[in-house]
C-alpha positions in Angstrom: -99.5 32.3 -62.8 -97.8 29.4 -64.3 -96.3 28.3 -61.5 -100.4 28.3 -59.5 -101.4 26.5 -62.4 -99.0 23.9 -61.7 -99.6 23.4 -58.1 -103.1 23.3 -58.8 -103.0 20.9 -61.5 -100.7 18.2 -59.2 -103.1 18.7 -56.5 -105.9 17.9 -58.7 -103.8 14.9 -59.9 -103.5 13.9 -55.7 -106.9 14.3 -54.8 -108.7 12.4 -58.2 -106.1 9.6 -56.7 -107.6 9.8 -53.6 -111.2 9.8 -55.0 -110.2 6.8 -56.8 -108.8 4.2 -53.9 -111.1 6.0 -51.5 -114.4 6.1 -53.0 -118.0 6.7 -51.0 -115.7 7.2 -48.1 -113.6 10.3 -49.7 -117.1 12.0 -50.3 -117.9 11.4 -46.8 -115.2 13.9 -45.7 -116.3 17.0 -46.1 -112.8 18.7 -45.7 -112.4 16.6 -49.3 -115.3 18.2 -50.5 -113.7 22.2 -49.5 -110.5 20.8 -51.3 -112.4 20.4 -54.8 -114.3 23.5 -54.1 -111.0 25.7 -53.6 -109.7 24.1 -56.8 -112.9 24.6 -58.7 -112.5 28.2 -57.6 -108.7 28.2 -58.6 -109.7 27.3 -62.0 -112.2 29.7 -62.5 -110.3 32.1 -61.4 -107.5 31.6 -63.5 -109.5 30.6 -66.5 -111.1 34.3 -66.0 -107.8 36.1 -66.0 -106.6 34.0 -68.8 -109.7 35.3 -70.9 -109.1 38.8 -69.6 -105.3 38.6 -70.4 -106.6 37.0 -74.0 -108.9 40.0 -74.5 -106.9 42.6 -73.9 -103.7 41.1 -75.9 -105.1 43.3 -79.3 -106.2 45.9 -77.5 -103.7 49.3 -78.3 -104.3 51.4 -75.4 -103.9 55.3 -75.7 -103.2 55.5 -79.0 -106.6 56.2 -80.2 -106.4 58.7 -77.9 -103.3 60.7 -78.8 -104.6 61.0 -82.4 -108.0 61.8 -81.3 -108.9 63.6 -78.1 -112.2 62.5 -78.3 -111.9 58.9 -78.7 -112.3 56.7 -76.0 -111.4 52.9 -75.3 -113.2 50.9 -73.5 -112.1 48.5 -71.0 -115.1 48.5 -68.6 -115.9 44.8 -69.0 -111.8 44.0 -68.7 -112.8 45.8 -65.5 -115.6 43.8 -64.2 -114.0 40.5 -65.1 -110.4 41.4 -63.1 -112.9 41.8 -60.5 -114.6 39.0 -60.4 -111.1 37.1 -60.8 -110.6 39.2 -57.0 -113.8 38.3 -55.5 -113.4 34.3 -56.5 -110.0 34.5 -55.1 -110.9 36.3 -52.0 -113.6 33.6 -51.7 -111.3 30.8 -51.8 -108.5 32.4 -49.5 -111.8 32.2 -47.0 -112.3 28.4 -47.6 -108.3 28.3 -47.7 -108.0 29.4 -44.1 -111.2 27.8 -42.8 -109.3 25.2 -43.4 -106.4 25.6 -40.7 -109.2 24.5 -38.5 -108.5 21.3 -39.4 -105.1 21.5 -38.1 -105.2 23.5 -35.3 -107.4 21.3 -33.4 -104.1 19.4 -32.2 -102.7 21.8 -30.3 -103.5 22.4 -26.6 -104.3 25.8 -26.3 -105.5 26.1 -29.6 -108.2 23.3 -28.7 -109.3 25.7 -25.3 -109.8 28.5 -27.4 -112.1 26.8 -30.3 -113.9 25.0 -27.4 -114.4 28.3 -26.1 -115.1 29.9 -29.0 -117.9 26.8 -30.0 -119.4 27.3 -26.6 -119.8 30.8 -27.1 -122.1 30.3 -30.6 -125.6 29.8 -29.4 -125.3 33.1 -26.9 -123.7 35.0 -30.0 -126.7 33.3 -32.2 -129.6 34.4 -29.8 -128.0 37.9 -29.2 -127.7 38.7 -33.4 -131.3 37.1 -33.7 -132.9 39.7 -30.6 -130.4 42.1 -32.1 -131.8 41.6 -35.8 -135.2 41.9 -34.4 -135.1 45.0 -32.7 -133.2 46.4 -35.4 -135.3 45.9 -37.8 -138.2 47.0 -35.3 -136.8 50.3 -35.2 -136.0 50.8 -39.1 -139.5 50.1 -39.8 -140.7 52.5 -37.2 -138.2 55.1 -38.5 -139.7 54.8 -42.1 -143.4 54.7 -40.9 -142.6 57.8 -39.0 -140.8 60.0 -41.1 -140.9 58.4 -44.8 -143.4 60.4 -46.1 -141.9 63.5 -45.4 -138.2 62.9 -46.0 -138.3 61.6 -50.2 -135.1 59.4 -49.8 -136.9 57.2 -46.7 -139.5 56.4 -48.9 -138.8 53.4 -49.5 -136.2 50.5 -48.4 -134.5 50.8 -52.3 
């Protein structure tokens, strides 16, 4: 973790650099932009786990428990913020390997297939939209038809 930190603090100290000789023209690119996002997301990631490491420092797990069988500790908000810790990183590693885009573009038959893949976007787009449509078509029809005799298709909640 200390060793993240430090990464992430030098590449903070590389891009502010950058913001500073570049200017307007650094905010232009938005691949500069993704950079500060992924280190926003870095740090509030590991400022998370830092509080949930904090947190749970005091804590004496199970011995409440071996004196009293009824006792119970609870570490159900230690729980939910380890989680969000995961789900901040797992957003970032998404930004992280958007970004090989960047990169791959310079390779030849890397550059067929994302000109293949970009081409194939709009039919994708119009299939999910007619696809959306009728799907929603038929989930409406399905709860007009039979949710007021099945209690669960009642409603959409």
């Amino acid at each position: 973790e200390i060793g993240v930190c430090f990464f992430v603090m030098m590449y903070i100290a590389e891009e502010a650099s950058e913001l500073s000789v570049g200017r307007l023209a650094y905010l232009k690119d938005m691949w500069n932009i993704m950079d500060w996002c992924n280190l926003i997301l870095l740090m509030a990631s590991f400022a998370v786990r830092a509080s949930v490491y904090i947190s749970a420092a005091d804590l004496t797990i199970g011995e409440a428990e071996l004196r009293d069988p009824t006792s119970y500790t609870d570490l159900q908000t230690l729980a939910e913020d380890v989680d969000i810790a995961r789900i901040v990183n797992g957003f970032n590693a998404v930004l992280v390997w958007s970004k090989v885009i960047k990169y791959v573009g310079f390779m030849p038959y890397i550059r067929v297939l994302v000109l293949t893949v970009e081409g194939s976007f709009r039919v994708l787009f119009s299939f999910l939209a007619m696809f959306a449509v009728g799907f929603v078509g038929f989930v409406l029809a399905y709860q007009i038809g039979f949710g007021g005799h099945f209690w669960g298709f009642s409603s959409f909640g």
